[in-house]
Each structure stands twice: as C-alpha cells, then as structure tokens.
N, C-alpha and C positions, 0 to 999 in steps of 0.2 A: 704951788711948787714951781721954783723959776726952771729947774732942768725940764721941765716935760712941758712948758710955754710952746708955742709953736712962729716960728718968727718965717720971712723968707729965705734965710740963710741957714737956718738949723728946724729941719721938719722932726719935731717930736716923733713922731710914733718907729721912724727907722731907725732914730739916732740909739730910742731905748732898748729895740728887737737885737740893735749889732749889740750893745749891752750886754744883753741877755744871751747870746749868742754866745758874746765872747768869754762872759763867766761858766757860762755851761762848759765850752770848750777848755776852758785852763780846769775845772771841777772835774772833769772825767779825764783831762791829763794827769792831774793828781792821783786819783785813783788809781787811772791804769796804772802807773811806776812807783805805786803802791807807798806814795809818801803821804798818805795817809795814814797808816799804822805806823804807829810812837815806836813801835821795836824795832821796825825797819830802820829808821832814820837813827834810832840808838845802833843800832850794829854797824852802820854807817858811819857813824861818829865816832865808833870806838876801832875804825879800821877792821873790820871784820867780812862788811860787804859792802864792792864799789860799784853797785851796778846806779845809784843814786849821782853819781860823779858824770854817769853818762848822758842821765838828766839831767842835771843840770847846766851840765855844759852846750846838751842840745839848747838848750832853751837861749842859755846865752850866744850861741851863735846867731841863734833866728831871732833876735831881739835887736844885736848889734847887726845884722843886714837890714833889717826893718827900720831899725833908724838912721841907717846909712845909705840904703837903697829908694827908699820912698819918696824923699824930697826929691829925689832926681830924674823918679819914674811918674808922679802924679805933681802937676801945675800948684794943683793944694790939694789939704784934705778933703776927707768926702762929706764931714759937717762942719766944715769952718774954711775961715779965709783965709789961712795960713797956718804954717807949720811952726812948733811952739820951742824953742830950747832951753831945759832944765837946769839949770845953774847945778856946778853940786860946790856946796857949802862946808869945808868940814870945820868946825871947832870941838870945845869942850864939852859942848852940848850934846853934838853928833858920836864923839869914842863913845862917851857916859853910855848915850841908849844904843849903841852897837852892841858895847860892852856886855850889857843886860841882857838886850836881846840873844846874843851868842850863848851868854850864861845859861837863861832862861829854855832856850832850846835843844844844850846837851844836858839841862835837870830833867827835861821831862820829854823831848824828841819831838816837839811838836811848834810851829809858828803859825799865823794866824789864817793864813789859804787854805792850808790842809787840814786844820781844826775845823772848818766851818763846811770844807768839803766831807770832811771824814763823818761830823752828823749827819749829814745828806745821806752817809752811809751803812746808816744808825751806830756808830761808835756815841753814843753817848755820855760816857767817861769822860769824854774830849771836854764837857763844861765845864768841868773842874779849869781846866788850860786857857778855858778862853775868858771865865771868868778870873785867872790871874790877870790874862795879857789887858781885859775891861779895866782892871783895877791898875795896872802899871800905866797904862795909857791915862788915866783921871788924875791919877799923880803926879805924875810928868804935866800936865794939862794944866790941876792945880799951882803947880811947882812955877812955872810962870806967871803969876797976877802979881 
C-alpha cells in the first residue's frame, strides 16, 4: 500500500490517525444534524425543515476559511510540501453527474457520507442507496473506456 509507505516527509502512522480522526469527526457531525435519516433531508428538500440549511452552510463557511485561512497561517501542510489547488472543471460531463446526483438524492434523501455514516448507525436500509450510488459510479466509470 503506497498511502501507509512511511517516507521522511509523510510519517504513515499520523498521516492515517488525522484520517481517521477526521472521518470520525465529519461521521458524528453527520449524525449529530441528523443528515443521516432519508426523511430528514426529504423534508428538507421539500421545504418543510431548514434546520439542514444551517449545516450546511456551517460547514461551507468553515471549509471556505480553511482554504482561505491556512495557506497564510501554516508555511505548508502538516504531511506535505505544499499546499495543492483544485481546478474545478465544469463540462458536459460534470451537469450529467450533478444532474444525477441531485436527482438521485431527492429520489431517496440520501448521498454517499451520510449513507455510510448512517450504517455506522445501524440504518441498514441505507444498502439499498449505497448499492445504487456503487452501481452509478461503475457506470459512469465504465462509460469512459
């Protein structure tokens, strides 16, 4: 496995702990704002309850100071030589699978963070969702060769 290699500049065993850390930490923000339950985020979708608006929006706040505030507060990251900028790309490719994905998420109230947090939470039903989102992703995946 080349992510868990151990080199001078990226020491494996913290690199995977902040990992794990930081999954745990978005998987029990999930929960707590309870965008894990499909019905929540359907009554959310159908304007009913915005209390999912104020997550989300937290989130994008502390996202966009994180990638606005870091580079200016740390020399580099804490496992690399430098800080990375994300192109965003849009074509025909990207509406298609937004499209889907938006689709797909007011069919059944559910995307792929909080399908995998929500088993964590024994909602098990959620297979059904995640085995779509497995099957939309291998198609798409296919859809390219």
């Amino acid at each position: 496995m080349k992510a868990l290699t151990q080199t001078a500049t990226h020491p494996a065993i913290p690199r995977a702990l902040a990992t794990l850390a930081a999954g745990a930490l978005f998987g029990f923000g999930l929960s707590f704002s309870t965008m894990i339950r499909p019905e929540v985020v359907l009554s959310f979708l159908r304007f009913k309850d915005f209390g999912l608006m104020l997550v989300m929006g937290g989130a994008v706040v502390v996202v966009l100071l994180t990638y606005k505030l870091a580079p200016r507060m740390l020399a580099k990251p804490l496992w690399d030589d430098h800080f990375h900028t994300h192109p965003s790309v849009w074509n025909r490719d990207t509406a298609i699978g937004a499209a889907l994905f938006g689709v797909g998420w007011g069919l059944c109230g559910v995307c792929p963070g909080p399908a995998i947090a929500g088993l964590g939470a024994g909602n098990w039903e959620l297979l059904w969702a995640l085995a779509g989102i497995a099957l939309g992703a291998l198609v798409q995946g296919l859809g390219k060769k």
